[in-house]
MDTraj code that builds the backbone (N, CA, C; nanometers):
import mdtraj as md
import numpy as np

residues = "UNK UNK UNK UNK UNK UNK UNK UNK UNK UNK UNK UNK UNK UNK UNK UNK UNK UNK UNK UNK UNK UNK UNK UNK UNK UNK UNK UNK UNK UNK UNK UNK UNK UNK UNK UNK UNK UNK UNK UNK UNK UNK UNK UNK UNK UNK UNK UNK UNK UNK UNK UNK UNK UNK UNK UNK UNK UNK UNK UNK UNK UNK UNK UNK UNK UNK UNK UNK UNK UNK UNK UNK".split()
xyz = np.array([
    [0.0845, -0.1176, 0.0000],
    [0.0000, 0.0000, 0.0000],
    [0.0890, 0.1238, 0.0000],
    [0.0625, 0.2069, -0.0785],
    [0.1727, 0.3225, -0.0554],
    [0.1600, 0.4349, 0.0440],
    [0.2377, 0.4856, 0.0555],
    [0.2151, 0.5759, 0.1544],
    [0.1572, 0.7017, 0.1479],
    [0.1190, 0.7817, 0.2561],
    [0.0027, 0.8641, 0.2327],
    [0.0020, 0.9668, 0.3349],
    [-0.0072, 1.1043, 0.3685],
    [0.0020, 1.1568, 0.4254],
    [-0.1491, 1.2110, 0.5184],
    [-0.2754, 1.1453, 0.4495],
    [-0.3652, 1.1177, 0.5365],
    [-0.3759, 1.0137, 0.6616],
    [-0.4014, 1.1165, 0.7233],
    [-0.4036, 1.0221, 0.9006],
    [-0.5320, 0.9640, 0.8779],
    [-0.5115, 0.8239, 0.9671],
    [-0.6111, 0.7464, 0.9072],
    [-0.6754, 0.7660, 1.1281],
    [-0.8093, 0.7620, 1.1127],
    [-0.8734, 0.7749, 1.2346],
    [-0.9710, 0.6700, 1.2367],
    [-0.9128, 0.5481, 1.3342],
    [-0.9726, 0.4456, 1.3559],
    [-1.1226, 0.4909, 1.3907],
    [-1.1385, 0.5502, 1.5177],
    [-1.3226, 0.5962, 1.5851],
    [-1.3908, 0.6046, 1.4396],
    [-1.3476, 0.6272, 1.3359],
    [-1.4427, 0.6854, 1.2062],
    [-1.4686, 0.5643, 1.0755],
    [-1.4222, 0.4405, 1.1510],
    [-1.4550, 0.2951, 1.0796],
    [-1.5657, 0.2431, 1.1054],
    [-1.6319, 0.2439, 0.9449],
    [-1.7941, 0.1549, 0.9568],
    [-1.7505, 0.0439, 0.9196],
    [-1.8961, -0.0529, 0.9763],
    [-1.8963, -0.1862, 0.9358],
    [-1.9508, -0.1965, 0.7888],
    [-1.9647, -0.2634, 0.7474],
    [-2.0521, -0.3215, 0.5886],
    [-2.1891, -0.2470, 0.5691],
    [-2.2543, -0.3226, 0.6873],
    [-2.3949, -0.3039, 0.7279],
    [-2.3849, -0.1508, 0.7983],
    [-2.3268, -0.0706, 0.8466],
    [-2.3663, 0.0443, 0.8655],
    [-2.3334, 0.0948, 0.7219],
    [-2.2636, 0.1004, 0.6485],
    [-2.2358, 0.2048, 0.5557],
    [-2.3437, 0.1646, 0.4216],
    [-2.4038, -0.0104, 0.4647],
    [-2.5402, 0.0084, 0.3528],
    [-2.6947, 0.0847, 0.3659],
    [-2.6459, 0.0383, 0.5282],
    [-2.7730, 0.1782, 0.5548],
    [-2.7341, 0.3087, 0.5742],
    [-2.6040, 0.3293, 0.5335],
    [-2.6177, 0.5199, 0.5105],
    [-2.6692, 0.5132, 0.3822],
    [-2.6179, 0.4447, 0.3069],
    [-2.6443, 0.4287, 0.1715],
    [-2.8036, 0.4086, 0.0989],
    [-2.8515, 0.3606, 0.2010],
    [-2.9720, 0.3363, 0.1659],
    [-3.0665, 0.4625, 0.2490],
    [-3.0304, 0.5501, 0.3098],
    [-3.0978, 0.6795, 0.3506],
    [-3.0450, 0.7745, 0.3010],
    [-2.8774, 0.7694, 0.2076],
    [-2.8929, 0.8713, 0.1419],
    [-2.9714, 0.8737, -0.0031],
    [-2.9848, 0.7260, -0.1007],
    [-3.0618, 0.7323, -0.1999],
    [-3.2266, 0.7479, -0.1403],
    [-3.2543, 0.6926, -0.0107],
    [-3.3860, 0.7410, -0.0059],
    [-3.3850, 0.9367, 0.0235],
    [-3.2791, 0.9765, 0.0132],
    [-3.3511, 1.1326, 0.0944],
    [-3.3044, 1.1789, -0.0962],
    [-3.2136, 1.0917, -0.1512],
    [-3.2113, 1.1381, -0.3021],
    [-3.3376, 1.1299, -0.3658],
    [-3.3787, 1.0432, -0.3884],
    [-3.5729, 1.0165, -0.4471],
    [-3.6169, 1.1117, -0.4007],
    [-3.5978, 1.2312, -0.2908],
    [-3.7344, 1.2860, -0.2557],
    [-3.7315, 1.4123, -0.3604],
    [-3.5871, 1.4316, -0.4067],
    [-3.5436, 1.5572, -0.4931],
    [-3.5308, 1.5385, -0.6433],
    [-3.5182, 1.3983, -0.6749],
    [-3.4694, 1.3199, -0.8353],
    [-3.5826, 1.2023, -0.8517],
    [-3.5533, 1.2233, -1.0135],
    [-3.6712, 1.0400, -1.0003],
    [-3.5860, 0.9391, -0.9827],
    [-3.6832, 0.8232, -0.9139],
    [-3.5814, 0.7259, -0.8595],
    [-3.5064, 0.6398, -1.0210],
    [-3.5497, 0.6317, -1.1113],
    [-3.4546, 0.5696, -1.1835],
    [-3.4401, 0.6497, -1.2828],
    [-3.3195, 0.6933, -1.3317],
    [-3.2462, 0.7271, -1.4507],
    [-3.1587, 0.7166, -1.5374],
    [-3.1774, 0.5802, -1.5060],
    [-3.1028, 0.4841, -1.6275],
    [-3.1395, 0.5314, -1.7706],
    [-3.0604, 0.5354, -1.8436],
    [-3.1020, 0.5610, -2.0110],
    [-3.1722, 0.4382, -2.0567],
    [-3.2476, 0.4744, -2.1572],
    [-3.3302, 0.3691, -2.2144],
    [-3.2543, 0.2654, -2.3335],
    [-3.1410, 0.3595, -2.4411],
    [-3.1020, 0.3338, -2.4889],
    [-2.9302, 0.3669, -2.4971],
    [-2.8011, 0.3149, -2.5479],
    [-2.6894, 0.3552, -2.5772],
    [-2.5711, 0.2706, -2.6096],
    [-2.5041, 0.3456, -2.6693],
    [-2.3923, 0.2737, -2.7728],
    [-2.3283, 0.1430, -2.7197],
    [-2.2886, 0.1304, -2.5832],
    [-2.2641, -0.0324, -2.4787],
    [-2.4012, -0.1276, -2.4964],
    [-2.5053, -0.0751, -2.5701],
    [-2.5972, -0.1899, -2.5146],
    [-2.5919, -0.3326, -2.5038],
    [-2.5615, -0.3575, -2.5985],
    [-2.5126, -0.4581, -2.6824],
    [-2.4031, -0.5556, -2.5934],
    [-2.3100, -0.4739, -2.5527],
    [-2.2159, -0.5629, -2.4356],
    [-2.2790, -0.5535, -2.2966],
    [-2.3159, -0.4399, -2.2365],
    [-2.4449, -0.4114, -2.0973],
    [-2.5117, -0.6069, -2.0613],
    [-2.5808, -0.5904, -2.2087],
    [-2.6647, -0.6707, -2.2209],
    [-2.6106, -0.8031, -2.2515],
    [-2.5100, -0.8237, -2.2860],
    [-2.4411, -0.9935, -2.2687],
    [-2.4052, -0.9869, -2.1262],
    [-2.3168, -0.9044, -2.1027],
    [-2.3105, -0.9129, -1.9374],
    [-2.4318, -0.8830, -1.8358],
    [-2.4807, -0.8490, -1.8635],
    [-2.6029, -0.8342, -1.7087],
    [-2.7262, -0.9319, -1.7296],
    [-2.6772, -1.0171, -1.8514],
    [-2.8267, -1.1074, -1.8720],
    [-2.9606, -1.0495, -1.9052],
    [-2.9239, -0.9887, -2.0469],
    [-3.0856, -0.9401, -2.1368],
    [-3.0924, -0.7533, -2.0850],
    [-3.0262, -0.7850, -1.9791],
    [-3.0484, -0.6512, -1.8906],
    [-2.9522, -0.5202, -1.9134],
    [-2.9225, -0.3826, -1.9252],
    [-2.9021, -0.3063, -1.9212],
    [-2.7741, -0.2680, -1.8090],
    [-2.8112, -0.2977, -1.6896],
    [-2.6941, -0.3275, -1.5697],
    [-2.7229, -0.3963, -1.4589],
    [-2.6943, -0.3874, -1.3076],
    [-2.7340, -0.4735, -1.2171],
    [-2.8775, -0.4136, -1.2035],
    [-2.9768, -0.5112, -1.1155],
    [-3.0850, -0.4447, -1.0751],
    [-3.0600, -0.3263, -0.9750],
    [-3.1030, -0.2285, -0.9316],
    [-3.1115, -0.1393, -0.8187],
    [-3.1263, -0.1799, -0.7030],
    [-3.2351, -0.2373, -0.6636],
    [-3.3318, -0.3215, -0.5910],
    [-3.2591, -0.4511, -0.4806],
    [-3.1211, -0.4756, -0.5454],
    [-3.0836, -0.5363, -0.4341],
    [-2.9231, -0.5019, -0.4224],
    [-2.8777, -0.5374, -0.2225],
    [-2.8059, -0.4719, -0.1985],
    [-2.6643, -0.5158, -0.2457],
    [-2.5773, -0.3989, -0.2662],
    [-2.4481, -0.4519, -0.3673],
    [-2.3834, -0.5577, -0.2809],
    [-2.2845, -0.6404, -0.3587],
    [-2.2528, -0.7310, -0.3174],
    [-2.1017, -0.7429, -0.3766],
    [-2.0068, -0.6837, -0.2500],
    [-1.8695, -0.6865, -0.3260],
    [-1.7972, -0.7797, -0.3709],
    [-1.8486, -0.9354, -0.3484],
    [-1.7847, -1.0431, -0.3909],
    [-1.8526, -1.0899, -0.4750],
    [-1.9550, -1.0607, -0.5523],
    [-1.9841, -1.0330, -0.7010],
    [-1.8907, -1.0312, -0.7943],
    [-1.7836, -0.9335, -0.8008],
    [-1.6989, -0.9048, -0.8330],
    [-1.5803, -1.0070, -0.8973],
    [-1.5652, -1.0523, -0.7588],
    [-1.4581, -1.1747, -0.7745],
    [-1.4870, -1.3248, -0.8403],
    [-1.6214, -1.3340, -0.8655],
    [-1.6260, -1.4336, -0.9526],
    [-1.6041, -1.4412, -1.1038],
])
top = md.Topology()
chain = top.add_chain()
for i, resn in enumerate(residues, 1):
    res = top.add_residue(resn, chain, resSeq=i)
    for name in ("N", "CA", "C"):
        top.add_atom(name, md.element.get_by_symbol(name[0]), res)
traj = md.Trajectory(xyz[None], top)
């Protein structure tokens, strides 16, 4: 890891589960100002979007991310 001149402050470490529910009260206080989805309907990736996400456009919204998704 390289080095860094930010001090790192342990007291200010979330768990998983706290930082999905910030996450999930800051997109809910986002909806109250934006529409909740604004995904494009159409665009130039579709075509690959859609081999990778299965028919689909990208992940669903609707469920919570999952960082070891990733690694498979």
């Amino acid at each position: 890891m390289p080095d860094t001149k930010i001090a790192i402050r342990p007291e200010r470490i979330v768990t998983w589960e706290q930082w999905q529910a910030g996450r999930a009260e800051r997109r809910r206080v986002g909806n109250l100002v934006a529409p909740k989805n604004i995904r494009r309907k159409k665009s130039e990736g579709d075509e690959y979007l859609r081999e990778t996400y299965d028919g689909e456009r990208g992940p669903p919204f609707n469920k919570p991310f999952d960082p070891s998704a990733d690694e498979k």
